[in-house]
C-alpha positions in Angstrom: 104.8 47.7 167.5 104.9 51.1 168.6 101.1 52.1 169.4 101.9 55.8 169.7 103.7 55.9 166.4 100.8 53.7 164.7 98.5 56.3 166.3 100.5 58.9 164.3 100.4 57.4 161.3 96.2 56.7 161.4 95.9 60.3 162.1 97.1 61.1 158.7 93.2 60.2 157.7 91.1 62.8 157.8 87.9 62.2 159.7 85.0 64.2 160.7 83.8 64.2 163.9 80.9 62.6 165.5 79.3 62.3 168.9 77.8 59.0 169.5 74.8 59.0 171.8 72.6 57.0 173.8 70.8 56.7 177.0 70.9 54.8 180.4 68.9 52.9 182.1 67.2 56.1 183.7 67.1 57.7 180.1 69.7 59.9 181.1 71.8 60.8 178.3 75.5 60.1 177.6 77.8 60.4 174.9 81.3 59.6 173.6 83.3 61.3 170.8 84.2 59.4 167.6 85.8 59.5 164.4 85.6 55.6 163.9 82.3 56.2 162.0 81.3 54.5 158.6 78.9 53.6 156.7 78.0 50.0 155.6 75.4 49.2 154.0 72.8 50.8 152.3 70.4 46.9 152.0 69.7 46.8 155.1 70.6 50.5 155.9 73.4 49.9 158.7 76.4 52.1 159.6 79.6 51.4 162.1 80.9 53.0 165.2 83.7 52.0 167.3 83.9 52.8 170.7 87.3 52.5 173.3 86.1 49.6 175.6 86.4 51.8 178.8 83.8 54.6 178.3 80.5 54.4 179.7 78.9 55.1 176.2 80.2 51.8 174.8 78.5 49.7 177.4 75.3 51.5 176.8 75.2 50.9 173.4 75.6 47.1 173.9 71.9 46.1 172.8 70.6 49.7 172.9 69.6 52.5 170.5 72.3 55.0 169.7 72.3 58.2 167.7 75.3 59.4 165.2 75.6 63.0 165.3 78.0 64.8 163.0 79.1 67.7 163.7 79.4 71.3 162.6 82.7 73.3 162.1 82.3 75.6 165.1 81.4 72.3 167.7 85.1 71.6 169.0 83.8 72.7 172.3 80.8 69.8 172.3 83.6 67.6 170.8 85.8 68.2 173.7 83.2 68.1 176.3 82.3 64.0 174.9 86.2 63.3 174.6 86.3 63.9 178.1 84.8 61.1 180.9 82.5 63.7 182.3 79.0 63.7 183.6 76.1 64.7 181.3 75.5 67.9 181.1 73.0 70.4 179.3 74.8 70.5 176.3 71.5 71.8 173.7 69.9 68.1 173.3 66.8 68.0 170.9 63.0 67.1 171.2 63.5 63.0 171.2 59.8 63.2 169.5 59.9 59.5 169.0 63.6 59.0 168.2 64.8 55.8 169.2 68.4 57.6 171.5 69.1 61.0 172.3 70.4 63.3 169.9 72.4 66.6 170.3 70.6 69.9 168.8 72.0 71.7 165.9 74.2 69.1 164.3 75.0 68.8 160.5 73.0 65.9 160.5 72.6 62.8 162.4 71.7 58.9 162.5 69.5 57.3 164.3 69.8 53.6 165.3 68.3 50.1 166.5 70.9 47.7 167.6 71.8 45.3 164.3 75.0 43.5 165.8 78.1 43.9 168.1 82.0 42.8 167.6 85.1 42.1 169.4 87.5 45.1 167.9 90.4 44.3 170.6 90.4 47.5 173.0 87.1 48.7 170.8 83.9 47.5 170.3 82.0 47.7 167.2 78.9 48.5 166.7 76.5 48.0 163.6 73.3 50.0 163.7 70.5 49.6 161.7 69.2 53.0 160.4 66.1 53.8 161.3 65.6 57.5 161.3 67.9 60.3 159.8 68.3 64.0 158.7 71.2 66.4 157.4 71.3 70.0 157.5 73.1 72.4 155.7 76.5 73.8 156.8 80.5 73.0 157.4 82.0 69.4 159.2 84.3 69.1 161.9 87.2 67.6 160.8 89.9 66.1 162.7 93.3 65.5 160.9 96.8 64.7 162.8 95.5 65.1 166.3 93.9 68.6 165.6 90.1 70.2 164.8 89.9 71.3 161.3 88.0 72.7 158.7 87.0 72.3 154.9 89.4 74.9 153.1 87.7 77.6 150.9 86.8 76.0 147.8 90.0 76.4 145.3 90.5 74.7 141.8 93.8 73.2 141.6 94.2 74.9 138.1 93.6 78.5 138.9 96.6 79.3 138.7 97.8 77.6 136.2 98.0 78.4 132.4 95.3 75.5 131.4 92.7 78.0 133.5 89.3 78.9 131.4 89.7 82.4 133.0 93.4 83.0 132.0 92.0 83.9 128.3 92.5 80.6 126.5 89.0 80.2 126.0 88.3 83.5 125.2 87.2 83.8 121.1 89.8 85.5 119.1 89.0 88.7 117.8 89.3 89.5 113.9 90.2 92.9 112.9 
């Protein structure tokens, strides 16, 4: 099988875009971008990440806390920076205030986790948290769709344009003379 080509064709599901944190053993914190984010279960309250084998975020979550961020639509810079194998930098984290991981600031909303389980995903590893904290803000995702950083379009009913439209008069009471 083609893994570049199977690549291509996963890409054609939208995703939004998360950052997955957590810190070392000096509390330092480190991160790793993901779109392999789901929800799972809301009895015990557990979600799912999935992390490439070969970043340093996916062997600090093994038994550790980790924190879900989502994203907002203008964060393809902090996207890229956690794509990248870099160091930590000062990238805006919040107040931990008793949160269990690190969390970036100014998110659309994030998840807060206790370790609930790990699995064997071949080149990933996946990673059930148990939900122990949370909070959503307002605002527009990140999306990422065939390889690229996208948006929510403006908000556009499909029949606007078409003769079955409210607006196009159909509705409107007829008038008697």
């Amino acid at each position: 099988m083609d893994a570049r080509q199977l690549r291509n064709c996963l890409g054609h599901f939208a995703t939004g875009v998360t950052v997955v944190t957590s810190a070392d053993a000096d509390g330092q914190p480190h991160g790793a971008t993901v779109n392999a984010f789901s929800a799972v279960s809301l009895d015990p309250p557990l979600v799912l990440v999935s992390l490439d084998r070969r970043t340093t975020t996916c062997r600090l979550l093994d038994g550790n806390p980790f924190t879900v961020n989502v994203l907002r639509a203008h964060q393809e810079d902090l996207a890229m920076h956690f794509a990248r194998k870099e160091s930590p930098r000062d990238v805006g984290w919040a107040p931990r205030n008793g949160i269990l991981a690190p969390r970036l600031a100014d998110v659309l909303a994030y998840v807060a986790c206790s370790p609930w389980r790990s699995y064997n995903g071949g080149d990933h590893a996946l990673f059930l948290g148990k939900v122990e904290e949370y909070a959503y803000f307002g605002g527009e995702p990140l999306l990422f769709f065939r390889g690229k950083f996208s948006g929510i379009r403006p908000e556009h009913s499909p029949w606007i344009d078409s003769l079955d439209c409210p607006e196009a008069g159909w509705l409107t009471p007829a008038t008697t003379k």
